[in-house]
PyMOL commands that place a pseudoatom at each C-alpha (Angstrom):
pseudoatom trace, name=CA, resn=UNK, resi=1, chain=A, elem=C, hetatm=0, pos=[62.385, 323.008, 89.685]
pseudoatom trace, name=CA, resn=UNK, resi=2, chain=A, elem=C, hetatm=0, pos=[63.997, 324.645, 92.726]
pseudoatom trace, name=CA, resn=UNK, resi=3, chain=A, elem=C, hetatm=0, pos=[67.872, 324.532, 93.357]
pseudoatom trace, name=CA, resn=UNK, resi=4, chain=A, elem=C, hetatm=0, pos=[69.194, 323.439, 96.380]
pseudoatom trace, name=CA, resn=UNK, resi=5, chain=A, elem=C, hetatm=0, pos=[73.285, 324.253, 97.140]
pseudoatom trace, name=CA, resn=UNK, resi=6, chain=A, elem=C, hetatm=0, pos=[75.079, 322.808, 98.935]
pseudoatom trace, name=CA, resn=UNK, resi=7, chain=A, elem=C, hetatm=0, pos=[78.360, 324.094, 100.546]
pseudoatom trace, name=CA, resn=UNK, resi=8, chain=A, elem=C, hetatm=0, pos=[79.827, 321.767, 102.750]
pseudoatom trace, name=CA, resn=UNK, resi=9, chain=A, elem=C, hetatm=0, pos=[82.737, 321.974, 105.439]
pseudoatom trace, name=CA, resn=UNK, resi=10, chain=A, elem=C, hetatm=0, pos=[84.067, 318.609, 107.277]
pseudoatom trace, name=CA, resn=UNK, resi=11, chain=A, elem=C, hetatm=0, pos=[79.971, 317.834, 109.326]
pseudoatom trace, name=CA, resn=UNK, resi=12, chain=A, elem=C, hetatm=0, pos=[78.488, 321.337, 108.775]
pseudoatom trace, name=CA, resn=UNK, resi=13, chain=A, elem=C, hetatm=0, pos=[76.419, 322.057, 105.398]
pseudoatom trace, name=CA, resn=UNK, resi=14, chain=A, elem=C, hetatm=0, pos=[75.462, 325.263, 104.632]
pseudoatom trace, name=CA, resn=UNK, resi=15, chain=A, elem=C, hetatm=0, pos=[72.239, 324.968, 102.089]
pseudoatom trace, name=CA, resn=UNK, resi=16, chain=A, elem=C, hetatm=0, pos=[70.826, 327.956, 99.956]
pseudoatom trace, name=CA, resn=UNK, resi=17, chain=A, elem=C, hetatm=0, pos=[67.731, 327.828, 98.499]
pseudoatom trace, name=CA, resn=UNK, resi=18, chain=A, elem=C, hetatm=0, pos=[65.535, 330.181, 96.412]
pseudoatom trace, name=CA, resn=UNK, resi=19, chain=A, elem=C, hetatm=0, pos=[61.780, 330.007, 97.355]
pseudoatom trace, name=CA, resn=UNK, resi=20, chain=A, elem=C, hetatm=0, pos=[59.360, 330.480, 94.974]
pseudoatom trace, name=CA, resn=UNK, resi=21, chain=A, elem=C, hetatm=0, pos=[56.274, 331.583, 96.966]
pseudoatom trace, name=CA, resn=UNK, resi=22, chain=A, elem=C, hetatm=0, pos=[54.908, 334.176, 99.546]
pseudoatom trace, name=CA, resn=UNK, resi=23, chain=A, elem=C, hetatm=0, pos=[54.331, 330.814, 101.598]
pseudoatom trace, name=CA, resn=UNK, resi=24, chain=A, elem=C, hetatm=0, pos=[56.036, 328.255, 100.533]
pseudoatom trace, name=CA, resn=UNK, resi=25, chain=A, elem=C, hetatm=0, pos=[57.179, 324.985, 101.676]
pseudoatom trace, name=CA, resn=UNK, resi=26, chain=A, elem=C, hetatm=0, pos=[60.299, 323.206, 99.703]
pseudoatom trace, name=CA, resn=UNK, resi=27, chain=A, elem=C, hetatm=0, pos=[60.936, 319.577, 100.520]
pseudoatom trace, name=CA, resn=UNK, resi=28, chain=A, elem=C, hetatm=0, pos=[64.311, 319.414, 102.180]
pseudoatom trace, name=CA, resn=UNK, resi=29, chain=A, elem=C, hetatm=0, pos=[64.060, 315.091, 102.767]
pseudoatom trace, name=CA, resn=UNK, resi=30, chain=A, elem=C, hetatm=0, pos=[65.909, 314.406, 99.660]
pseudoatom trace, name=CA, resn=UNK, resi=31, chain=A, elem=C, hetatm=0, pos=[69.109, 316.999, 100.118]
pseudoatom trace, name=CA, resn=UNK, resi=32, chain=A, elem=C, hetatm=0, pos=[69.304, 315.640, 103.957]
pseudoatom trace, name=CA, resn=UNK, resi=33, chain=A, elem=C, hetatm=0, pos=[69.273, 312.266, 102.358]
pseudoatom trace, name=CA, resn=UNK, resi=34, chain=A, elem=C, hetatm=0, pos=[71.780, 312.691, 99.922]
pseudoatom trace, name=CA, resn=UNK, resi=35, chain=A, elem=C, hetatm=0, pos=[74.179, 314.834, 102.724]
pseudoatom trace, name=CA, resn=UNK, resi=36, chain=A, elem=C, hetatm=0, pos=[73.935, 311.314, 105.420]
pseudoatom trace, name=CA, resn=UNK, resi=37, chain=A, elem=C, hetatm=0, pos=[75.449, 309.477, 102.488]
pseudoatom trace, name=CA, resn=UNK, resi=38, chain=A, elem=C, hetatm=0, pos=[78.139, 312.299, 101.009]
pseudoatom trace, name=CA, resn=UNK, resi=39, chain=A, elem=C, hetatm=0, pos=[78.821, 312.585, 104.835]
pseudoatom trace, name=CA, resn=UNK, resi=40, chain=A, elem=C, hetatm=0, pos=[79.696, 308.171, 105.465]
pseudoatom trace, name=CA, resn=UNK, resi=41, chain=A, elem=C, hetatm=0, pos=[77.389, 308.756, 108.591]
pseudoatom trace, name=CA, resn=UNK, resi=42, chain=A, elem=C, hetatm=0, pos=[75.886, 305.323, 109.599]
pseudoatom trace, name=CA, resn=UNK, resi=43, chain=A, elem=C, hetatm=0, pos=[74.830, 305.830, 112.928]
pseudoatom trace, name=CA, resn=UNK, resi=44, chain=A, elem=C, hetatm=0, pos=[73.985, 309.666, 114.582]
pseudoatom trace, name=CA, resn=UNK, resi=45, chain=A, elem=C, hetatm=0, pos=[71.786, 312.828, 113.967]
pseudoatom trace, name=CA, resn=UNK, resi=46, chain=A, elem=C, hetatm=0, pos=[71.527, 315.543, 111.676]
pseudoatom trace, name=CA, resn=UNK, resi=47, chain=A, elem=C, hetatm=0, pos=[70.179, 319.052, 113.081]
pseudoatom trace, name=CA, resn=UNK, resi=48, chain=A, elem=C, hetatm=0, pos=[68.991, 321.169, 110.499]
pseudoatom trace, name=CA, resn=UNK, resi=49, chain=A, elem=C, hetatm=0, pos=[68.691, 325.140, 111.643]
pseudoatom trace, name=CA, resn=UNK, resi=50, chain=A, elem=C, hetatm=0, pos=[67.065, 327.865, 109.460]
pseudoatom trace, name=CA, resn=UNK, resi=51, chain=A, elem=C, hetatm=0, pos=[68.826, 331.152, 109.830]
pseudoatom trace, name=CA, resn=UNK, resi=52, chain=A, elem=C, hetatm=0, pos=[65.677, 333.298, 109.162]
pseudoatom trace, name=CA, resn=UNK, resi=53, chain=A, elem=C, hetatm=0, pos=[62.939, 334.320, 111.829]
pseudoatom trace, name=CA, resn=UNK, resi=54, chain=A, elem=C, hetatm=0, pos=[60.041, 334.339, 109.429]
pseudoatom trace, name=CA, resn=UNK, resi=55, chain=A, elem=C, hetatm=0, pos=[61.043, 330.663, 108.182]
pseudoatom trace, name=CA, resn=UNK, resi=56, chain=A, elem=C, hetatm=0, pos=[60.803, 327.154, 109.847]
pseudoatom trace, name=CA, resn=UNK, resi=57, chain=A, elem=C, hetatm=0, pos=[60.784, 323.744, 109.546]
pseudoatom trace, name=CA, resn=UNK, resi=58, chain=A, elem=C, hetatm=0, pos=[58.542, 320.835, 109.866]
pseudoatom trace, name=CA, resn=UNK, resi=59, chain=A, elem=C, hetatm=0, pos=[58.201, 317.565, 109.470]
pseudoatom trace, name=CA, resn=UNK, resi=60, chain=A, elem=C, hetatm=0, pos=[55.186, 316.190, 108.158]
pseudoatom trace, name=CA, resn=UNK, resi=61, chain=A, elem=C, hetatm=0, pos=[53.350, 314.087, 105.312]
pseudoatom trace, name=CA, resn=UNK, resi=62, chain=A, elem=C, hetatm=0, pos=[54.246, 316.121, 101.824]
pseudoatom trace, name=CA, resn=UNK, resi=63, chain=A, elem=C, hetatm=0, pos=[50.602, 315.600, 100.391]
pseudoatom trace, name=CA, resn=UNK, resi=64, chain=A, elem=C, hetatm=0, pos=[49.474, 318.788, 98.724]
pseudoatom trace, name=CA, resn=UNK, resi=65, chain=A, elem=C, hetatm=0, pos=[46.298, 319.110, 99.753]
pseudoatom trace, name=CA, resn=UNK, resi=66, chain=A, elem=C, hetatm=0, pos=[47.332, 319.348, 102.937]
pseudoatom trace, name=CA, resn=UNK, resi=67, chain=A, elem=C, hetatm=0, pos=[49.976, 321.917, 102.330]
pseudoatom trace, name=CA, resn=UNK, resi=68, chain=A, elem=C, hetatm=0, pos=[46.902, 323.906, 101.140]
pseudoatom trace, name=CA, resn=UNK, resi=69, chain=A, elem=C, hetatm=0, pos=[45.355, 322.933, 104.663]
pseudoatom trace, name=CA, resn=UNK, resi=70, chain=A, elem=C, hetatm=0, pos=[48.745, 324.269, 106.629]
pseudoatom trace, name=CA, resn=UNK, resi=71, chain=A, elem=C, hetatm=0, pos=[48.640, 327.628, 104.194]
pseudoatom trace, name=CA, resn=UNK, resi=72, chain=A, elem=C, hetatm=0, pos=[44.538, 328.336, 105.278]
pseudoatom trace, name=CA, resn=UNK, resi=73, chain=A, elem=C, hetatm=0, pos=[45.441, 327.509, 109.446]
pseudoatom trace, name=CA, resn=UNK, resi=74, chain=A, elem=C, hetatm=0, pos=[48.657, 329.911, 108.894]
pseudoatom trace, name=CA, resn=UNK, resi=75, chain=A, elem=C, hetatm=0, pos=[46.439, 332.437, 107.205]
pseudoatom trace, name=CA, resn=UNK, resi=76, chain=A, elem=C, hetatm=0, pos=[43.925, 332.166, 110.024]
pseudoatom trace, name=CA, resn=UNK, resi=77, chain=A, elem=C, hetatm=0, pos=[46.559, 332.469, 112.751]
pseudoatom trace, name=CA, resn=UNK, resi=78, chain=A, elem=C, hetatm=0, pos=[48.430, 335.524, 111.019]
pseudoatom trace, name=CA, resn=UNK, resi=79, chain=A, elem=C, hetatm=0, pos=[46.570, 337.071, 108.851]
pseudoatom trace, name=CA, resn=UNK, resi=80, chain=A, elem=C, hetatm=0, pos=[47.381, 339.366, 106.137]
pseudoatom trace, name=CA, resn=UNK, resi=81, chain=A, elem=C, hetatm=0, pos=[46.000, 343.247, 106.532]
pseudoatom trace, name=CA, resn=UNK, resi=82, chain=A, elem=C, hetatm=0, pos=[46.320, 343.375, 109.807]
pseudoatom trace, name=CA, resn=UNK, resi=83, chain=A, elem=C, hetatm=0, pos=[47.613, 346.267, 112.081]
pseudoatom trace, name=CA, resn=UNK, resi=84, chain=A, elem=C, hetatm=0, pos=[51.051, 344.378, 113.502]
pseudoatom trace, name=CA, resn=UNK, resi=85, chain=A, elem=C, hetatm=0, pos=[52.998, 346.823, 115.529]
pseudoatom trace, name=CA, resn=UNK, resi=86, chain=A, elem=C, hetatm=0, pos=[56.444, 345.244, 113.925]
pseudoatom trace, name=CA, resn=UNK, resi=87, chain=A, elem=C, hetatm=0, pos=[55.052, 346.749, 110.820]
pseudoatom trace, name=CA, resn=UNK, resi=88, chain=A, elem=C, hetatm=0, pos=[54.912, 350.644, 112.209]
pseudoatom trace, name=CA, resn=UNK, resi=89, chain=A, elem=C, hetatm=0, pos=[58.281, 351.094, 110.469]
pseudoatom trace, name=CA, resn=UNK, resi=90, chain=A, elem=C, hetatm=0, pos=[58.457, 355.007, 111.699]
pseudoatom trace, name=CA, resn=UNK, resi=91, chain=A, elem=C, hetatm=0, pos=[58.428, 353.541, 115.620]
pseudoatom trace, name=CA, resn=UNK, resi=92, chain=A, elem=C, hetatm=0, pos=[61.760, 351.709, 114.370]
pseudoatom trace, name=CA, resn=UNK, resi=93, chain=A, elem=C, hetatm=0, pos=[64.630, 353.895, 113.780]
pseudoatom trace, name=CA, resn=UNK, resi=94, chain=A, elem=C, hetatm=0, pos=[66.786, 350.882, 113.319]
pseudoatom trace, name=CA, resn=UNK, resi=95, chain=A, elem=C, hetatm=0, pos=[65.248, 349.572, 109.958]
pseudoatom trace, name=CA, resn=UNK, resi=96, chain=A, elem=C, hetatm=0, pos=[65.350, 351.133, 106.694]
pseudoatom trace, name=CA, resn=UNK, resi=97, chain=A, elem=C, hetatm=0, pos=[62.060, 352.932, 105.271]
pseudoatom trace, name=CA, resn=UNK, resi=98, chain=A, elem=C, hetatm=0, pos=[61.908, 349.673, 102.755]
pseudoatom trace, name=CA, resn=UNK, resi=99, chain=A, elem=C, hetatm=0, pos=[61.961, 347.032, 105.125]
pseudoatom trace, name=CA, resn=UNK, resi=100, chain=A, elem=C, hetatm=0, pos=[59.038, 344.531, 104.147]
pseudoatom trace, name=CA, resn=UNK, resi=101, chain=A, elem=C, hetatm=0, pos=[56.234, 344.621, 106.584]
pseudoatom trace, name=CA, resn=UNK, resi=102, chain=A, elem=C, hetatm=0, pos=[56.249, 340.923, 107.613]
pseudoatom trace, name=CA, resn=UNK, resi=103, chain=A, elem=C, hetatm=0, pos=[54.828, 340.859, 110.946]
pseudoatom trace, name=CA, resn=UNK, resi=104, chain=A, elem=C, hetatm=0, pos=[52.446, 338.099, 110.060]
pseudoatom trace, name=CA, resn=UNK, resi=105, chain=A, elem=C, hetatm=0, pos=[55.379, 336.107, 108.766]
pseudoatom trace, name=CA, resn=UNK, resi=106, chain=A, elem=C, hetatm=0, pos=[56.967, 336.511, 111.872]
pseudoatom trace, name=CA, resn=UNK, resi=107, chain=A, elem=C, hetatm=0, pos=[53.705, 335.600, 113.968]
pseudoatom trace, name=CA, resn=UNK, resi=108, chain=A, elem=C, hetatm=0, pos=[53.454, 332.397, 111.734]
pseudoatom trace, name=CA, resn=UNK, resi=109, chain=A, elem=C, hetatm=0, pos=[56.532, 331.348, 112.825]
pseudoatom trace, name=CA, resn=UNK, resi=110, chain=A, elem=C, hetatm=0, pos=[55.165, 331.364, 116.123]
pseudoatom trace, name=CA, resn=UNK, resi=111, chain=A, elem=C, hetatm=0, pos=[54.126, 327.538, 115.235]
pseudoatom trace, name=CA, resn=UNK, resi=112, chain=A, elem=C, hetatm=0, pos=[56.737, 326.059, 113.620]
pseudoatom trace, name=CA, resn=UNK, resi=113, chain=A, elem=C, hetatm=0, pos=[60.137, 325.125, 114.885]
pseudoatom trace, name=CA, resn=UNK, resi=114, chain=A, elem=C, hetatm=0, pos=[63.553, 326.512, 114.040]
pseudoatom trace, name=CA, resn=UNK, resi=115, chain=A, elem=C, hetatm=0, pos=[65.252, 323.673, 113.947]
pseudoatom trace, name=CA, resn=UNK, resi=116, chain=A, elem=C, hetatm=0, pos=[64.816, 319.720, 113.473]
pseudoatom trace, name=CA, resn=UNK, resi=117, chain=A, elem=C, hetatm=0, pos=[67.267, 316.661, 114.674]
pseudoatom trace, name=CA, resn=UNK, resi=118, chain=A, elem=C, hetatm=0, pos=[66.822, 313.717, 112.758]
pseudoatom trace, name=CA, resn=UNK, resi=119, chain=A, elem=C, hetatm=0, pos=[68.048, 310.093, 113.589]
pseudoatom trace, name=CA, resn=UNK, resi=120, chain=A, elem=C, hetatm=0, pos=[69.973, 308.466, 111.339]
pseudoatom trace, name=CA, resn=UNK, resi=121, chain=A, elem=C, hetatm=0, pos=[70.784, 304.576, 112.130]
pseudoatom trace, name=CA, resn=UNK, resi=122, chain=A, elem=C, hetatm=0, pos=[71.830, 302.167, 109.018]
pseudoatom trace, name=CA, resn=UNK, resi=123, chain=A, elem=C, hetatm=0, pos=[73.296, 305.212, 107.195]
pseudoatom trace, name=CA, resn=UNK, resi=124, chain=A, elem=C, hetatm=0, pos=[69.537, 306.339, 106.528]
pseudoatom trace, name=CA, resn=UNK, resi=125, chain=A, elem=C, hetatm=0, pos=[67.023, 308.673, 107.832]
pseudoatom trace, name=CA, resn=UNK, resi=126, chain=A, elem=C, hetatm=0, pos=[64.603, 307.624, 110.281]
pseudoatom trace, name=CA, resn=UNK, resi=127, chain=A, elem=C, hetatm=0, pos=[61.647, 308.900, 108.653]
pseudoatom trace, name=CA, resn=UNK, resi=128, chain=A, elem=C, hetatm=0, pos=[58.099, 307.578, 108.875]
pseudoatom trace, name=CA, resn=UNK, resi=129, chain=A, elem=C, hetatm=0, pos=[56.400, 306.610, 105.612]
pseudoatom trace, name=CA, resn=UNK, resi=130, chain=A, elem=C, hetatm=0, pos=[54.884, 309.846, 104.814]
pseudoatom trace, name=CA, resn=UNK, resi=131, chain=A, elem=C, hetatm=0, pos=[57.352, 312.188, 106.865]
pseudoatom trace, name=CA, resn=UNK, resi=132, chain=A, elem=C, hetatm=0, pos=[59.004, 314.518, 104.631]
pseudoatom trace, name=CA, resn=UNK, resi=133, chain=A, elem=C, hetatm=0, pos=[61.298, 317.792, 106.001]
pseudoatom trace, name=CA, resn=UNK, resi=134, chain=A, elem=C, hetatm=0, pos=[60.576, 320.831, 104.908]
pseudoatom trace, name=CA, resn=UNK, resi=135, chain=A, elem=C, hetatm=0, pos=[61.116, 324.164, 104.828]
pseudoatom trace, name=CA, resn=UNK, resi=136, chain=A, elem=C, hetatm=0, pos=[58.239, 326.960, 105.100]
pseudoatom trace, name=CA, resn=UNK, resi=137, chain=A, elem=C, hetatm=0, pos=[58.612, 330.139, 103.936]
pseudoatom trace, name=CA, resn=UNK, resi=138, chain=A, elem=C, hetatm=0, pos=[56.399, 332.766, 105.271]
pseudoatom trace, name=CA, resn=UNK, resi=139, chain=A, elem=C, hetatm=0, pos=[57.742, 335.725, 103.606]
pseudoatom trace, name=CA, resn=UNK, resi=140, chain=A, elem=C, hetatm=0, pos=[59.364, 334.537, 100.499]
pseudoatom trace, name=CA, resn=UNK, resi=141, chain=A, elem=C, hetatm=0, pos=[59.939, 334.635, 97.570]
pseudoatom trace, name=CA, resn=UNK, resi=142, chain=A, elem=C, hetatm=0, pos=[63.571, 335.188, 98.643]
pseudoatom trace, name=CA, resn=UNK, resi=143, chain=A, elem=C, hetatm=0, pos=[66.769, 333.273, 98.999]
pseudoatom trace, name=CA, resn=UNK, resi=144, chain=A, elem=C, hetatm=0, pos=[67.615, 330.935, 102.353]
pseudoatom trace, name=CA, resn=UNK, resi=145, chain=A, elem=C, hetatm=0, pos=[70.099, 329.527, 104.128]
pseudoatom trace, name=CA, resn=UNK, resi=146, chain=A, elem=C, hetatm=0, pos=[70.007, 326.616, 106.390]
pseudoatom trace, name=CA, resn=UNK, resi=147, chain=A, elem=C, hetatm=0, pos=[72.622, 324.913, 108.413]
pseudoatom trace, name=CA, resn=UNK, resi=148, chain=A, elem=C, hetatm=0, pos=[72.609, 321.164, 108.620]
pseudoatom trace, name=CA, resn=UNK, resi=149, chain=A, elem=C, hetatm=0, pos=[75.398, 319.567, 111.267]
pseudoatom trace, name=CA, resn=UNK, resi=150, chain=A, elem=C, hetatm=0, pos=[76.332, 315.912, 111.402]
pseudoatom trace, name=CA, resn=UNK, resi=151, chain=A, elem=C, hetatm=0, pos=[77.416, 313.894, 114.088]
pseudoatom trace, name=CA, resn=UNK, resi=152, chain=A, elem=C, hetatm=0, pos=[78.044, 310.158, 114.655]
pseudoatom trace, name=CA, resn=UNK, resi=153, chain=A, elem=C, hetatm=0, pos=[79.368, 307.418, 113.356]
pseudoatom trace, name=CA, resn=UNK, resi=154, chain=A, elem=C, hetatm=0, pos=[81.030, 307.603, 109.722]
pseudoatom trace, name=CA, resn=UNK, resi=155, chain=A, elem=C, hetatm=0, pos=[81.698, 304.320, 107.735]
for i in range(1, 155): cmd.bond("trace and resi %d" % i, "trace and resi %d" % (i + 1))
show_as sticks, trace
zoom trace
């Protein structure tokens, strides 16, 4: 089981969470769920922002084979063992000789979004049936940080 923190100040959360997977998608729905209540907030949004550029977000249906469906299209987009120039590591004199070659992390993320807004009205999410928010991971395992804002009307 994953651990999600939370560290909250007045509407801004900061979340950490330790991935467990090169890509990996943790299911955020529950967390957001719990902050709307902590939080009072009846009526409003909550805007969730990764703070990593080979992670995003997405909401979608949190069926597992088809998170093995969204791991085989990001693997087609990006594949591993290929040439990407962000991996030529002696063309960057800025980075460290053991930065990670992730350039098909960061291509992946080409597709996804960094951020989400969510409606809340009746002090819940407005979530389809199957949506679910996650976060993907395409260069994990490693810890995360997200920040979640809320704004609106508090009970």
């Amino acid at each position: 089981m994953r651990t999600v923190t939370a560290v909250r100040a007045a509407r801004h959360t900061t979340l950490q969470v330790t991935t467990t997977a090169a890509t990996d998608f943790l299911d955020l729905t529950e967390t957001l769920e719990r902050l709307v209540a902590d939080a009072g907030l009846e009526t409003g949004l909550v805007n969730v922002q990764t703070r990593h550029t080979t992670t995003g977000l997405l909401v979608n249906e949190g069926e597992p084979r088809l998170h093995d469906d969204f791991h085989a299209t990001l693997a087609r987009l990006a594949p591993l063992g290929v040439a990407y120039r962000h991996d030529d590591l002696a063309r960057r004199p800025d980075v460290s000789p053991d930065e990670p070659r992730n350039g098909h992390a960061h291509c992946r993320a080409l597709v996804l979004a960094s951020s989400v807004c969510l409606n809340v009205a009746h002090g819940r999410l407005q979530l389809g049936r199957w949506q679910r928010v996650f976060l993907v991971d395409l260069d994990g395992p490693r810890p995360r940080e997200l920040s979640v804002v809320t704004v609106g009307d508090m009970s």
